[in-house]
N, C-alpha and C positions, 0 to 999 in steps of 0.2 A: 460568698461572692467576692469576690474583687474588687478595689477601690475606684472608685467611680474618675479617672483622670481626665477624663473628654473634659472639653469647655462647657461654660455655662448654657452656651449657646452659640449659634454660627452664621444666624442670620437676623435680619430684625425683627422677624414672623417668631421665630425662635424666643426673642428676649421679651419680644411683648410676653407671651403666653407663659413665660416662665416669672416676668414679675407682675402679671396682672393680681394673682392668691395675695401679694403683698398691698397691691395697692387697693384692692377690694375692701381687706381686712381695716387698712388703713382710714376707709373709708366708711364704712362701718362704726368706729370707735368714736369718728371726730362725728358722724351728721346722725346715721340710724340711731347708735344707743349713745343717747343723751347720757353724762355722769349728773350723778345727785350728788353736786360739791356741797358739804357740808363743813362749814366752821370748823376748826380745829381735828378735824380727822386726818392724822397721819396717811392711814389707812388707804385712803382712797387715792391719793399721789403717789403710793408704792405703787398699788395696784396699777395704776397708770402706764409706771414707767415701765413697769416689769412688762405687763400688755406689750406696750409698744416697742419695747426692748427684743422681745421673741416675735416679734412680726418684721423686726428688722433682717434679724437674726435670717429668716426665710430663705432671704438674696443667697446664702451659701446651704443650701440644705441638699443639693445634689451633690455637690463636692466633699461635706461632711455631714452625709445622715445620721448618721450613729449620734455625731456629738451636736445637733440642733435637737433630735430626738431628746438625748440625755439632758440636755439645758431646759429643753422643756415639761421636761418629767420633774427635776429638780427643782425648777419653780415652783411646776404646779404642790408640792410635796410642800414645799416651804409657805406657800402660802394658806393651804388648808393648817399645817401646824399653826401657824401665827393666827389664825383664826378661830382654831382650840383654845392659844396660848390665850388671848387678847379677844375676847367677845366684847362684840359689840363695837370695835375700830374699822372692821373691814365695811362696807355696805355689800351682806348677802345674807340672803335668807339660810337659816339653819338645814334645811333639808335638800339646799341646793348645793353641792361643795364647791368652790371655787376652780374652772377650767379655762386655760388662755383661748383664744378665740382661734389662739397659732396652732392648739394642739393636734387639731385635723387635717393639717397640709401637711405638718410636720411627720404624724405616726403616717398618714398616704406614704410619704419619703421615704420613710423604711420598711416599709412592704414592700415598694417598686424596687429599691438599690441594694436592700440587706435583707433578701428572703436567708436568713441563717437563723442558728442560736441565738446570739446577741440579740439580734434584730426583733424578735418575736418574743422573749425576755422580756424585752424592754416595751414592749407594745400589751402583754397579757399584766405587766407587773403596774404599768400606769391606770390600766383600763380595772384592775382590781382595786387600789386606791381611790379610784373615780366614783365606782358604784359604791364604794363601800358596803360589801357583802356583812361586815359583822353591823351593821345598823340597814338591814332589807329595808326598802323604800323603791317603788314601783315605780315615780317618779325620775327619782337618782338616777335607779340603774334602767331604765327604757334610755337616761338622755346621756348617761356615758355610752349605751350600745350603740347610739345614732350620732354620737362624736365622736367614737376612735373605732368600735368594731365594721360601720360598713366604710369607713376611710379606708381601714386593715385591709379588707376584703376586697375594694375598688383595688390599690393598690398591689395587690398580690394579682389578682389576675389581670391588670397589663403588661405586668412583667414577665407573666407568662406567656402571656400574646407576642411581645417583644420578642422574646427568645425561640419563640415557633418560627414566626417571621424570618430571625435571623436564621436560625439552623435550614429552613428551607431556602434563604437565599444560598448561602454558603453552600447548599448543593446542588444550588441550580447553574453555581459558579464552576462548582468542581467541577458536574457533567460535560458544561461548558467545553471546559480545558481539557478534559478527555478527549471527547471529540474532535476540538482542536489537534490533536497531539494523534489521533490515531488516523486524521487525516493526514496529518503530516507524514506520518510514518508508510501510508500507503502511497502516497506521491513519490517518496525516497525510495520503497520496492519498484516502482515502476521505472523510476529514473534508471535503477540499478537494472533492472531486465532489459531495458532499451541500450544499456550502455554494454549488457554483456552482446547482444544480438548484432551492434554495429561491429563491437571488437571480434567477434568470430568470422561475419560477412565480409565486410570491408578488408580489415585486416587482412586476411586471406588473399581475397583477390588485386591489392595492393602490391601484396608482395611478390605475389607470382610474377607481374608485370614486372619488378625491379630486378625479378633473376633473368627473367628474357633478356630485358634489356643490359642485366651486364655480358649476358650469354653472348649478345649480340656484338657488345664491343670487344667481345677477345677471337673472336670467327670472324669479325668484316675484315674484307681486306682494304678497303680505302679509308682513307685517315678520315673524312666529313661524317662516316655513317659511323664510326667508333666517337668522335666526337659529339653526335646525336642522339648517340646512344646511352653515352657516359650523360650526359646533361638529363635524359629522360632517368637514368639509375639515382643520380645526385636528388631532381626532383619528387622521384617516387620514395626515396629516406625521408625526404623532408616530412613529405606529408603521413610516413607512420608516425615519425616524431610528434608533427600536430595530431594529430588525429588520438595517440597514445596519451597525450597531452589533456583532451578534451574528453577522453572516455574515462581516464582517472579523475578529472573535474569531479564529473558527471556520480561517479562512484564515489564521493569523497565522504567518509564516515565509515567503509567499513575495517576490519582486522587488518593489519598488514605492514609492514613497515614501508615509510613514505619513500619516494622516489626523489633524490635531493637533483637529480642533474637526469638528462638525456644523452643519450651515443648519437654521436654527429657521424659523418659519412664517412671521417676520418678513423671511427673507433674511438676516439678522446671525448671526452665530458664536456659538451656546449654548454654554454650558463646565459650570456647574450649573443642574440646573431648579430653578424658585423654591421652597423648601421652607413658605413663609408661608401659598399655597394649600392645601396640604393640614393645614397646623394652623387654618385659618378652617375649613375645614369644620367639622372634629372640635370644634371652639369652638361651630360654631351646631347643632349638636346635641345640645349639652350639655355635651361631657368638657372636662376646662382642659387644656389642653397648652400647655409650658414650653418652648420651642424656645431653644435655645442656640447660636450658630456662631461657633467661632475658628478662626483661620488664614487664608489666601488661598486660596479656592474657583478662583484663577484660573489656575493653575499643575494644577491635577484636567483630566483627560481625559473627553472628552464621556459614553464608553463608562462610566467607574467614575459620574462624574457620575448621567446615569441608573439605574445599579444601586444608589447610595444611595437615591435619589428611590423609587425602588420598596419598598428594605426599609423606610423609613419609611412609607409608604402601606400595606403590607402589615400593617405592626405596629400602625396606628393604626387601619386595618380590624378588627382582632380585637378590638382595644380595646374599639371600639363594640359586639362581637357579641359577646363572652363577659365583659367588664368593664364593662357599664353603672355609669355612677354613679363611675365609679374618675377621678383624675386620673394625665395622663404627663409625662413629661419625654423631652424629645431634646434628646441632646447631641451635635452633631457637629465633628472637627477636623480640618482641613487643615493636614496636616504638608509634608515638603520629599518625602519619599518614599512617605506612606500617607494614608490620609483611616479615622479611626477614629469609630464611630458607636453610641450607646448610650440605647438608648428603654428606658424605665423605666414600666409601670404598679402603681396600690398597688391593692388587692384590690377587688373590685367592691363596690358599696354599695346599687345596686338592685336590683329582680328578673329574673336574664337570661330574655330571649324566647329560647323555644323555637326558634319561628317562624324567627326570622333566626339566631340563632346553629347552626343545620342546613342553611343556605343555604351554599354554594359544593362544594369539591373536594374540599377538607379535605386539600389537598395544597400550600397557601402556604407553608408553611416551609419543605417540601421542595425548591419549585422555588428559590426564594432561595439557601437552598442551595449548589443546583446551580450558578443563577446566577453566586454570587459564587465559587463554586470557579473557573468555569470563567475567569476573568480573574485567577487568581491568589490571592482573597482567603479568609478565613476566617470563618463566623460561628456564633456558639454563643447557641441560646435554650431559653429553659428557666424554671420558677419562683425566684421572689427569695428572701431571706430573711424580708419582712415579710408575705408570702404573694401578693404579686405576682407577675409576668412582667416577664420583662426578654430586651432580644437588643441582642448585641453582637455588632461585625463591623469587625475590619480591610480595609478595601481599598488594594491599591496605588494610587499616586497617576497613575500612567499608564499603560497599556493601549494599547500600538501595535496599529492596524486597518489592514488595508489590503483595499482593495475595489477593482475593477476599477470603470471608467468605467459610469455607465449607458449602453443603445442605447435 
């Protein structure tokens, strides 16, 4: 077996029950068994020390059984020798051999930590000494088998209980995590069936609409319904983009090589959409918006790219509909591993409309949200200090997609 490194103990229920064998023993030697101090007996002051010496000794017998085991074989061994050598020094009767009081907690200790070789050695080779088999005596060996063989035997089958206990935990933990892990894997198939079913639906009929409508702007003949038209074509790319964007999300784990950028309307690789459009609006309507951008946008993934784009658009929408009159601030930065982003309005100063501010879902934070969870990121919106609104949101800086070829 293995060397026993755990601690002595880990709690005080623990430390009691690990040094009570010591202070029982302890207790025993000074009150139960009176010594017969006798005048000039060496003998009985070894004996003493040596007792209390292996009773000490105890406090470390989980950490070093073997070698409280072997100290206390060693003694016991020395002191029936010096009891052959030297009769009549020790106080014990001739047919009783000399056994420390330690030796049953001690041989317990190596049954429980060292069921091996060694272990059982050392346990068969004291317990032979003890009885002393070449001088048979009924007494001896009845009272070495009830001090070291049922300690032995106590000791060996806890240990074995111990290690039942553990191997059945250990597979109830396993199962556990299987289960765990094949749930997992069954939500990921589902994820991935739902992602293929929107990409073939949606996609599809998306598209069709974006060919009508360019259809449309090269056959009108008046300039307003080509410009209607182009604007409905421009919108309907946008939204494969997201849409391509959210179903590679969605898919994200399987074979394929990742999608580093998306095709803008232009043909050219978008990386961030322009955040300037959406603070002109908000400008010609009224509110001042303070747009700030540090870092390299270029290094950002098309996917977190438009997820900023939205929460800004989202936050400068409410703006306009519960904060008339207020000015904002957006602050966004492109780091090496996240893009962090913080729109700030200060309390409203006109009179909010009814009218529009009861207009939509009233569920844009939510999806935001959800949005930026599902790519990894975090965002938190809520009132300011100076009785504003403000939302903030960590995104990672890259979001691998991977999407199956269009047919």
């Amino acid at each position: 077996m293995a060397d026993v490194n755990e601690p002595l103990w880990r709690s005080r229920r623990e430390a009691f029950f690990y040094l009570l064998p010591v202070g029982v023993l302890l207790v025993l030697y000074a009150v139960i068994i009176p010594l017969d101090h006798r005048p000039g007996r060496v003998g009985t002051v070894v004996e003493l020390a040596a007792s209390i010496g292996l009773i000490l000794l105890l406090g470390w017998r989980k950490r070093i059984p073997l070698v409280v085991g072997g100290i206390t074989a060693g003694v016991t061994v020395g002191m029936l020798l010096a009891m052959e050598l030297t009769p009549g020094q020790l106080d014990l009767a001739e047919a009783e051999p000399w056994l420390p009081l330690a030796a049953p907690v001690a041989i317990y200790t190596v049954a429980l930590y060292r069921n091996n070789n060694a272990g059982w050695a050392l346990i068969i080779g004291l317990m032979a000494v003890v009885c002393r088999p070449w001088e048979p005596s009924a007494d001896v060996i009845s009272g070495g088998v009830l001090m070291l063989a049922v300690p032995a035997l106590l000791g060996l089958y806890i240990g074995a209980n111990r290690r039942l206990v553990h191997a059945l935990t250990d597979r109830a933990d396993r199962a556990e995590r299987e289960q765990h892990l094949l749930a997992e894997q069954a939500r990921a198939e589902e994820r991935v069936r739902l992602a293929e079913e929107m990409h073939d639906v949606v996609t599809h009929r998306v598209s069709l609409m974006v060919l009508h409508a360019g259809a449309l702007g090269v056959t009108a003949t008046d300039q307003p319904t080509k410009e209607a038209a182009e604007t409905l074509r421009v919108a309907g790319c946008e939204a494969l983009n997201e849409l391509r964007d959210l179903v590679g999300v969605l898919r994200n784990g399987e074979s394929g090589a990742g999608v580093p950028g998306s095709v803008g309307t232009n043909g050219e690789v978008d990386r961030v959409p322009d955040l300037s459009t959406l603070v002109a609006e908000s400008r010609a309507v009224g509110i001042s918006v303070d747009l700030a951008e540090s870092g390299n946008p270029a290094r950002t993934s098309p996917t977190v790219g438009r997820t900023a784009y939205r929460i800004v658009q989202e936050s400068l929408t409410n703006i306009r509909k519960h904060a008339p009159g207020a000015s904002a601030t957006v602050r966004i930065r492109y780091g090496g591993d996240r893009v962090q982003l913080a729109i700030h309005n200060t309390p409203a100063t006109d009179t909010v409309d009814n009218g529009l501010s009861s207009t939509g879902s009233g569920s844009g934070l939510l999806g935001l949200r959800q949005r930026v969870e599902l790519i990894g990121g975090t965002l938190r919106a809520g009132p300011s200090t100076d009785g504003g609104f403000e939302v903030d949101a960590i995104l990672p800086a890259f979001v691998p997609t991977r999407e199956k070829a269009p047919t």
